[in-house]
C-alpha positions as CSV (number, residue, x, y, z in Angstrom):
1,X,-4.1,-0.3,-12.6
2,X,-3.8,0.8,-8.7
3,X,-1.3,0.0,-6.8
4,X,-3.5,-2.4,-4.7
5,X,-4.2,-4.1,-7.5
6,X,-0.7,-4.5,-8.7
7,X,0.6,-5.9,-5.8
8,X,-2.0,-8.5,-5.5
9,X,-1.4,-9.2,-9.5
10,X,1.9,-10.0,-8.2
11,X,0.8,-12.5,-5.5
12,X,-1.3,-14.3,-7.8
13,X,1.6,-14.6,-10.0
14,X,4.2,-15.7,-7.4
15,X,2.2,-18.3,-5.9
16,X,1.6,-19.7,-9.6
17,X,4.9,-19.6,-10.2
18,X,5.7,-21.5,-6.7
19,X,2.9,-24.1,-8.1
20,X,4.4,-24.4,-11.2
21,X,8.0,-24.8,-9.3
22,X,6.3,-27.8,-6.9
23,X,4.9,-29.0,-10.1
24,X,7.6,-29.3,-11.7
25,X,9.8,-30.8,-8.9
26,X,7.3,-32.9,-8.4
27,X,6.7,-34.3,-12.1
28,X,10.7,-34.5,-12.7
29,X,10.9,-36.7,-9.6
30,X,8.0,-39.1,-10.6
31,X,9.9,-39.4,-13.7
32,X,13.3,-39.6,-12.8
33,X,12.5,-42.1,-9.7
34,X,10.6,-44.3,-12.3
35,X,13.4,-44.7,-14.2
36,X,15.7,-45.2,-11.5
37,X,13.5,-48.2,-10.5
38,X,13.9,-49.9,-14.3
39,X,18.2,-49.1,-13.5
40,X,17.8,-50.8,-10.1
41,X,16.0,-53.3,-11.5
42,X,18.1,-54.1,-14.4
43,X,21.3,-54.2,-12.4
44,X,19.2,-56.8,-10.1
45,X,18.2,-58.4,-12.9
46,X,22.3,-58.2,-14.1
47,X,23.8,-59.5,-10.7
48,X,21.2,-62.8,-10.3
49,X,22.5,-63.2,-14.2
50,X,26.0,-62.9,-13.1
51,X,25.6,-65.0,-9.9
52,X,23.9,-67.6,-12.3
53,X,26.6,-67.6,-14.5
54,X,29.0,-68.0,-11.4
55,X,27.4,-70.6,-10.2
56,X,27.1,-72.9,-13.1
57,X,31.1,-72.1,-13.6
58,X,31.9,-73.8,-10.4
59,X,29.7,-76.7,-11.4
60,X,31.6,-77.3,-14.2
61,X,35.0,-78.4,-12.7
62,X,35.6,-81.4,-13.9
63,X,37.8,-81.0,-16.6
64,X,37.4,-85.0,-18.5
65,X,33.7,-83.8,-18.5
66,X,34.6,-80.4,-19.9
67,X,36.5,-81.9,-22.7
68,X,34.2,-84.3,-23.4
69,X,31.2,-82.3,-23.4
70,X,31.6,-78.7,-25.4
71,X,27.9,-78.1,-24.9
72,X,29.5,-77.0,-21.6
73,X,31.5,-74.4,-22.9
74,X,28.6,-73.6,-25.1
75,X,26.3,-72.8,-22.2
76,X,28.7,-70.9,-20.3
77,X,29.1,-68.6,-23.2
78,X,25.8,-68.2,-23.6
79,X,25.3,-67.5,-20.0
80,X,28.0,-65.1,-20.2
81,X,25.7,-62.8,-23.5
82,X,22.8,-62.9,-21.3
83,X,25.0,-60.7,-18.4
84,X,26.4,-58.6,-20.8
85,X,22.7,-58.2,-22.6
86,X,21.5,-57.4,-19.0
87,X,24.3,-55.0,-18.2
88,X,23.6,-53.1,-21.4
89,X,19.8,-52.8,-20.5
90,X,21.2,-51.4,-17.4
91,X,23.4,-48.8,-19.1
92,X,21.1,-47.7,-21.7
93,X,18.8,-47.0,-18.6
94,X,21.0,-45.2,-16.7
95,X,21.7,-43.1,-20.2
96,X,17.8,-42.4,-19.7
97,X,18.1,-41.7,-16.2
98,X,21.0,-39.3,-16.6
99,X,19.1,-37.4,-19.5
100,X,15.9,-36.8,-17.4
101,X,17.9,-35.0,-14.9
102,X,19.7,-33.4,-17.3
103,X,15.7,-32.1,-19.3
104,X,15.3,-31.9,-15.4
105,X,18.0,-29.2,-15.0
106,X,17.2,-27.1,-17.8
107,X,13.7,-27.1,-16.7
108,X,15.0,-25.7,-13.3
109,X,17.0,-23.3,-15.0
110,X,14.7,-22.4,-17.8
111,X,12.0,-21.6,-14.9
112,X,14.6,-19.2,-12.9
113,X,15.5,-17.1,-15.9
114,X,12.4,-16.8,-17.1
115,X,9.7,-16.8,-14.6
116,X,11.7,-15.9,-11.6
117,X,14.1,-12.7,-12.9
118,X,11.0,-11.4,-14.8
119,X,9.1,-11.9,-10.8
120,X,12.0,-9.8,-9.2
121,X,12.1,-7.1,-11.8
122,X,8.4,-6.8,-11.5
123,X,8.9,-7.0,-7.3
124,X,11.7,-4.4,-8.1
125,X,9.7,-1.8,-9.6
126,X,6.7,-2.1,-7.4
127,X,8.4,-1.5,-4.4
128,X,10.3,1.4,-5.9
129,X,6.8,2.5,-6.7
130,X,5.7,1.9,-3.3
131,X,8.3,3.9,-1.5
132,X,8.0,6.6,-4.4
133,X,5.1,7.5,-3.7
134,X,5.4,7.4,0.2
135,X,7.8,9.7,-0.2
136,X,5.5,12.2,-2.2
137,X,2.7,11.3,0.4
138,X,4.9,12.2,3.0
139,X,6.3,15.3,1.6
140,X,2.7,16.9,1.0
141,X,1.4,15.5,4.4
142,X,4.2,18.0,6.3
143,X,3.1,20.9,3.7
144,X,-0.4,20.0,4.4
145,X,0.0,19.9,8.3
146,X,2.4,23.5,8.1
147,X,-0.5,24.4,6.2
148,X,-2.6,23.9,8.8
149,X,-0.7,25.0,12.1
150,X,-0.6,28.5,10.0
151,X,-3.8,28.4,9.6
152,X,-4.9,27.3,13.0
153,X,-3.2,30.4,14.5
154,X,-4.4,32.4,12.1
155,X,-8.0,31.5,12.5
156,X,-7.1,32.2,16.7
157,X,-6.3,35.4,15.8
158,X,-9.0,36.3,13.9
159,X,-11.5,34.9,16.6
160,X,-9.7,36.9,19.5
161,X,-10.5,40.3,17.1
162,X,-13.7,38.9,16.5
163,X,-14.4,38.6,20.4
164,X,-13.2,42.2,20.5
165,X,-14.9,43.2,18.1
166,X,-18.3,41.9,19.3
167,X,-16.9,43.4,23.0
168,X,-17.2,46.8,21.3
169,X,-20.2,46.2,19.6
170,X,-22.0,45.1,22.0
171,X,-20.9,48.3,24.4
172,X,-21.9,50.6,21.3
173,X,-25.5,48.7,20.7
174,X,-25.8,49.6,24.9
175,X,-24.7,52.9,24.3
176,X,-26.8,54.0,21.7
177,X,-29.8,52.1,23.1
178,X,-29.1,54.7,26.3
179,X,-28.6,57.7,23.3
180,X,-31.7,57.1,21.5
181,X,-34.2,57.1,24.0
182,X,-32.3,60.5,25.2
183,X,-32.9,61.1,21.8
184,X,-36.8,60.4,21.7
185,X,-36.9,62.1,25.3
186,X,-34.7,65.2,24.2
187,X,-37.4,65.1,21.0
188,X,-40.4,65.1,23.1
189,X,-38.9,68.0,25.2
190,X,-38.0,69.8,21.9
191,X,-41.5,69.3,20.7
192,X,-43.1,70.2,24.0
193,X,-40.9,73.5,24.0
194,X,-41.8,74.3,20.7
195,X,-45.1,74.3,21.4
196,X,-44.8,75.7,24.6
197,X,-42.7,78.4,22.9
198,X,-45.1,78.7,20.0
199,X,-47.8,79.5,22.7
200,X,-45.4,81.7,24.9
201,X,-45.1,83.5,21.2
202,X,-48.7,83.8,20.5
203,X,-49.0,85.2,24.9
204,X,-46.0,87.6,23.9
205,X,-47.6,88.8,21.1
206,X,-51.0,89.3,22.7
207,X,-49.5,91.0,25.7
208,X,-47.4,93.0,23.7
209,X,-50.3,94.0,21.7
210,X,-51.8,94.4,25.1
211,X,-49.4,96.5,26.4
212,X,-49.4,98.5,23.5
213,X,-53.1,99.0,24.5
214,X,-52.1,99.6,28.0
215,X,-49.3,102.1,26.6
216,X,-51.6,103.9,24.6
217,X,-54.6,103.9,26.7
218,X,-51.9,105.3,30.3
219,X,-51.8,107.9,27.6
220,X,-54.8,109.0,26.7
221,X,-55.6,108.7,30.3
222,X,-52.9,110.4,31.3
223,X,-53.7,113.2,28.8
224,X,-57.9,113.5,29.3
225,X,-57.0,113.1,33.1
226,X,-54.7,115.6,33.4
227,X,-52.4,113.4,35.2
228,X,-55.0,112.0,38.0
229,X,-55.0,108.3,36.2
230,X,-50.8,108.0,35.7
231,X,-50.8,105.6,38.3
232,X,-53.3,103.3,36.1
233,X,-50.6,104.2,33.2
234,X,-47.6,102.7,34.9
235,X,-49.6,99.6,36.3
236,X,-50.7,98.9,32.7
237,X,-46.9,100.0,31.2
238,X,-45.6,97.3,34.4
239,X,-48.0,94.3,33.1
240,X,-47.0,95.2,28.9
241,X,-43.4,94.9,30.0
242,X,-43.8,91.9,32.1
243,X,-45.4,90.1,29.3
244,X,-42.7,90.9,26.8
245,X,-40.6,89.3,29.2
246,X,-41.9,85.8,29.6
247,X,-42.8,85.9,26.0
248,X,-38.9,86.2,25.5
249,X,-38.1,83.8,28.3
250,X,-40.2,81.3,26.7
251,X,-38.5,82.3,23.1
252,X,-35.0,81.5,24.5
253,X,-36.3,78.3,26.5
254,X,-37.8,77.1,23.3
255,X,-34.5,77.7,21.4
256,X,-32.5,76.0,24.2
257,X,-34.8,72.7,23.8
258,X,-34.7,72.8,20.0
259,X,-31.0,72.9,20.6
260,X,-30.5,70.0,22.7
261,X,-32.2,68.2,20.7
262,X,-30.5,68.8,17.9
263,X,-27.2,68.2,19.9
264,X,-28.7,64.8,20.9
265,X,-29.7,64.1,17.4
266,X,-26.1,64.6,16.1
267,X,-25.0,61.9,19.0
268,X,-27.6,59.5,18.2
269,X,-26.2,60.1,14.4
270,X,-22.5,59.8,15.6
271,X,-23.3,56.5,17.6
272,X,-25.5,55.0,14.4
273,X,-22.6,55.6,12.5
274,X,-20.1,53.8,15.0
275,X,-22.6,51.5,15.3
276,X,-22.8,50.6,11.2
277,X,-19.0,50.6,11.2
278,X,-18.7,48.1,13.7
279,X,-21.1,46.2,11.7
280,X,-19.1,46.7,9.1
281,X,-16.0,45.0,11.3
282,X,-18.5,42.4,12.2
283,X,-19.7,40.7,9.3
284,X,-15.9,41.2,7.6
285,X,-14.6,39.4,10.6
286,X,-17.3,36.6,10.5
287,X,-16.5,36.4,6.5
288,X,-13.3,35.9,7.3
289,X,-14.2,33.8,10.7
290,X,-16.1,31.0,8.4
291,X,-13.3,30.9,5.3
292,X,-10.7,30.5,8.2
293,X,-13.1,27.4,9.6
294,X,-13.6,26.0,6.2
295,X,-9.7,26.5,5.4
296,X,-8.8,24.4,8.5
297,X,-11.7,21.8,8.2
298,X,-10.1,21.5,4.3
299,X,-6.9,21.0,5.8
300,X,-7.8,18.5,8.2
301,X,-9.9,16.4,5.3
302,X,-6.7,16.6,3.8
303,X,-4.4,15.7,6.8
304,X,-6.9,12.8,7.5
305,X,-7.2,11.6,4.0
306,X,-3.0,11.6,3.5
307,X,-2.4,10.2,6.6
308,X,-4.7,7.1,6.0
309,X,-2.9,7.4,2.4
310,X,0.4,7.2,4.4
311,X,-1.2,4.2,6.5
312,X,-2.2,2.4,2.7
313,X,0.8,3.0,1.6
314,X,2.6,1.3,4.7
315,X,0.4,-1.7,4.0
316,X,1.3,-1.7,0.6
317,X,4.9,-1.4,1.2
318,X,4.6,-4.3,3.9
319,X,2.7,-6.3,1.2
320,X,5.8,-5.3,-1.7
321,X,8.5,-6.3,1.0
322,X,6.3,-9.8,1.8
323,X,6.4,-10.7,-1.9
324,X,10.5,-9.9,-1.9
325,X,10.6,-11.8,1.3
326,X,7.9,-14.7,-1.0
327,X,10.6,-14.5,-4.0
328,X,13.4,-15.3,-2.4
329,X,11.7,-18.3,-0.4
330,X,11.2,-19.7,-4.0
331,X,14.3,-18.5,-5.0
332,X,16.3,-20.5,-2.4
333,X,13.6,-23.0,-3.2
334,X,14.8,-23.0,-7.2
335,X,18.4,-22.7,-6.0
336,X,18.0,-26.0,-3.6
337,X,16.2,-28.0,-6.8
338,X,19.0,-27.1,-8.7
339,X,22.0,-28.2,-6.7
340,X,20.0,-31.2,-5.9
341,X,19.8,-32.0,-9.6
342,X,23.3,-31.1,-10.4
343,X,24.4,-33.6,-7.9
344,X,22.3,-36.2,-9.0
345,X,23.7,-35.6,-12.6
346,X,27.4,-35.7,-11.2
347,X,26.0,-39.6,-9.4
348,X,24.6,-40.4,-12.5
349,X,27.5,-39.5,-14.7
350,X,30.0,-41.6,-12.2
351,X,27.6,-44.3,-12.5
352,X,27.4,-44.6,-16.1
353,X,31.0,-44.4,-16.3
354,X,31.2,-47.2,-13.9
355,X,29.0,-48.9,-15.6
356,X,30.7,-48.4,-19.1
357,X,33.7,-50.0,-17.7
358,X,32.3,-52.8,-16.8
359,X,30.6,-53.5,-19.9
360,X,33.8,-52.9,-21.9
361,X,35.8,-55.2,-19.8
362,X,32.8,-58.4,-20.4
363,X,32.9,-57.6,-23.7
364,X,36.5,-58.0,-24.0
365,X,35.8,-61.3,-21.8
366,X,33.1,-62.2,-24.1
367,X,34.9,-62.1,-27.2
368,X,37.9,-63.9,-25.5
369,X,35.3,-66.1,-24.7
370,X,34.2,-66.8,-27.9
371,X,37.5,-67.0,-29.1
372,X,38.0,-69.5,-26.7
373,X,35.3,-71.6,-27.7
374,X,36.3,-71.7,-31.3
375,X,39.6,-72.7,-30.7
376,X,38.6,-75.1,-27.6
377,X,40.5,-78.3,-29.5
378,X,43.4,-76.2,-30.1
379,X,46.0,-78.4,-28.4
380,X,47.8,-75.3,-26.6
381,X,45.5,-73.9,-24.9
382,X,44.7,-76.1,-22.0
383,X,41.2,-76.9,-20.6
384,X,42.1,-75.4,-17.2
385,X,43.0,-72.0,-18.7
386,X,39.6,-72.1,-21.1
387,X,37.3,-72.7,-17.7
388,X,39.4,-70.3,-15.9
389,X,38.7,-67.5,-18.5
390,X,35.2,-68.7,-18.2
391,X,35.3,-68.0,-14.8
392,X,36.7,-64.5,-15.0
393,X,33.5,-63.4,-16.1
394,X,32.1,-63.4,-12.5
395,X,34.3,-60.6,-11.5
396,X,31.5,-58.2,-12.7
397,X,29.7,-59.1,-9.8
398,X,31.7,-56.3,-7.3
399,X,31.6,-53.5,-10.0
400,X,27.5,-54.0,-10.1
401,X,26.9,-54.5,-6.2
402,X,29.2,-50.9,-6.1
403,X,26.5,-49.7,-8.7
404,X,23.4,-50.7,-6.6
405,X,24.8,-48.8,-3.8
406,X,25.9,-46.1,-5.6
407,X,22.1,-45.2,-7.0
408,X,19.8,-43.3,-4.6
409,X,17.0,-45.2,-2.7
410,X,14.0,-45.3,-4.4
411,X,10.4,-46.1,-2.6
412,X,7.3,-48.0,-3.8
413,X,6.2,-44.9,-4.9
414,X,8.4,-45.0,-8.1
415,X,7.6,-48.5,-8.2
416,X,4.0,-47.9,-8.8
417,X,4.3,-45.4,-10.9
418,X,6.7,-47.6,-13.2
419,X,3.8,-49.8,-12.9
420,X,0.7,-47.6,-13.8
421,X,2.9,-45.8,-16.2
422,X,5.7,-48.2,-18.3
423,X,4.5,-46.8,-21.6
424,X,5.5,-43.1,-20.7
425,X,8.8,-44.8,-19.8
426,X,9.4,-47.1,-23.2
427,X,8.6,-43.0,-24.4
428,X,10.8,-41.4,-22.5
429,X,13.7,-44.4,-23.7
């Protein structure tokens, strides 16, 4: 299960459990107010009794008519059960009243201990989780972004030898553009001096065989002339030699070509093979160009998707901390129901007590009472003391007034309810 999902798992839960709290405030209080209304009612019901029973005591003051009529004394005891039957109704209600807030209290409690401490602990641990995991978030998002700086400067430096690079490369592409067309100039001249060389050769050798000719025919001139054609000799010697001559001028000029361009062949070669090396440089530093780009756009992918990671997890951790800050609402909430109970326990208690008392004391009246009645012809006890005893009984009166004040107000709400519902009350007695 995500985190996400965790968290709102959580919410779910604690506004169920709030529910279940308002729900249960809510169904104690129906209950507890219903019953209240049958205690207020009894003690009503009690007090007219009582103020009944006072009232037909101070009719009853004439004492020849007392002694003459026991059905008096008769009545008046009767009158005086029907108090004490009303202010038992009215304690075994409050007995009923005082054990719904008690079922009331354990509820409360019951609900804290188990659905609230197993809330927090889960709360606990989620936030822990939370901030755990921020933590790691954080931690890699600072390796991440080092990561990346580094990277970043690398990837600067590599571009600023790449620029160089490509500086130098594009100088050495210019320079051996300019080199190879002195190359295919240089070769042209080679092979026009070659053939200009090879047809210098081919003169040289003709006018060396020439002037062999020459040679040997100023000879045999020379020798059938007896001298007279010598001059025909040296002008035929004069044209063999000066066709050696350009035959070996055009020898060495030929040589001299073929040796340029072989000297501007070995440059072109020489600037090829700077050429390929920087090439070389080239595509190495563009390898290294594009795994440096795809480095940093990895990093940043990463960067962005931690840092939204970080952002999630900020939400989350706002979301944990909102659920604490929920808990404790219902918490204080709990707390509130509780003390409120308690205190209406304590009232309760104090009022049964009261209550208790009272009872006790008409019962002792009552049985006095009774005694009383049997031994109304007893010749020592005297008709003024037997109505006077009588009349003690309306002292109950105070003690159930203090009662009714003493119980918390209850609206027609509780009344309706008592009315809709009595045999979920009769149950509950």
């Amino acid at each position: 299960m995500s985190l996400n999902s965790k968290v709102a798992k959580i919410k779910d839960e604690l506004c169920t459990v709030s529910n279940n709290l308002n729900s249960l405030e809510t169904e104690s209080k129906d209950n507890v107010d219903a019953e209240l209304w049958v205690l207020q009612s009894a003690l009503r019901k009690a007090a007219t009794d009582t103020v009944h029973l006072i009232t037909q005591s101070k009719k009853e003051t004439d004492i020849l008519l007392f002694q003459e009529n026991d059905s008096i004394t008769k009545s008046l005891i009767t009158q005086l059960n029907v108090v004490i039957k009303s202010l038992n109704e009215v304690v075994a209600s409050s007995d009923r009243v005082l054990q719904l807030g008690m079922i009331h209290v354990r509820k409360v409690e019951d609900f804290r201990n188990e659905s609230l401490c197993t809330m927090r602990k889960s709360i606990t641990a989620t936030v822990t989780q939370v901030e755990h995991k921020k933590a790691t978030a954080t931690k890699e998002l600072s390796v991440k972004l080092g990561e990346a700086s580094r990277a970043a400067a690398e990837l600067a430096k590599k571009l600023k030898r790449l620029e160089t690079k490509e500086k130098e490369l594009s100088s050495t592409r210019t320079k051996l553009s300019s080199k190879q067309r002195e190359a295919r100039r240089a070769e042209r001249r080679q092979a026009m001096c070659k053939r200009e060389a090879e047809e210098c050769a081919k003169r040289a050798a003709a006018a060396l065989e020439m002037a062999d000719r020459l040679r040997k025919r100023a000879f045999w001139t020379t020798f059938v002339s007896f001298g007279l054609g010598i001059g025909f000799a040296i002008g035929d010697l004069y044209n063999a030699v000066e066709l050696g001559t350009n035959a070996s001028n055009y020898s060495n000029e030929a040589r001299n070509r073929a040796a340029s361009a072989s000297q501007l062949r070995g440059e072109c070669a020489s600037v090829e093979r700077q050429v390929a090396s920087l090439e070389s440089d080239r595509r190495l530093l563009e390898s290294q160009k594009a795994s440096l780009e795809r480095r940093k756009e990895q990093n940043e992918k990463e960067i962005d998707d931690l840092q939204s990671s970080v952002t999630a997890l900020n939400k989350e951790i706002a979301s944990a901390n909102a659920l604490a800050s929920d808990l404790a609402s219902v918490n204080q909430k709990t707390q509130e129901l509780t003390e409120k109970t308690r205190l209406l326990s304590r009232n309760l208690q104090q009022l049964k007590a009261d209550i208790s008392n009272c009872v006790e004391n008409l019962m002792e009246q009552r049985d006095f009472g009774e005694l009383t009645a049997r031994k109304a012809n007893r010749a020592y006890i005297t008709d003024e003391k037997r109505l006077q005893i009588l009349k003690s009984a309306g002292e109950v009166l105070p003690h159930i007034e203090q009662s009714q004040k003493m119980l918390p107000s209850v609206g027609p709400t509780a009344k309706a309810h008592q009315e809709k519902k009595p045999a979920k009350c009769r149950n509950t007695e």
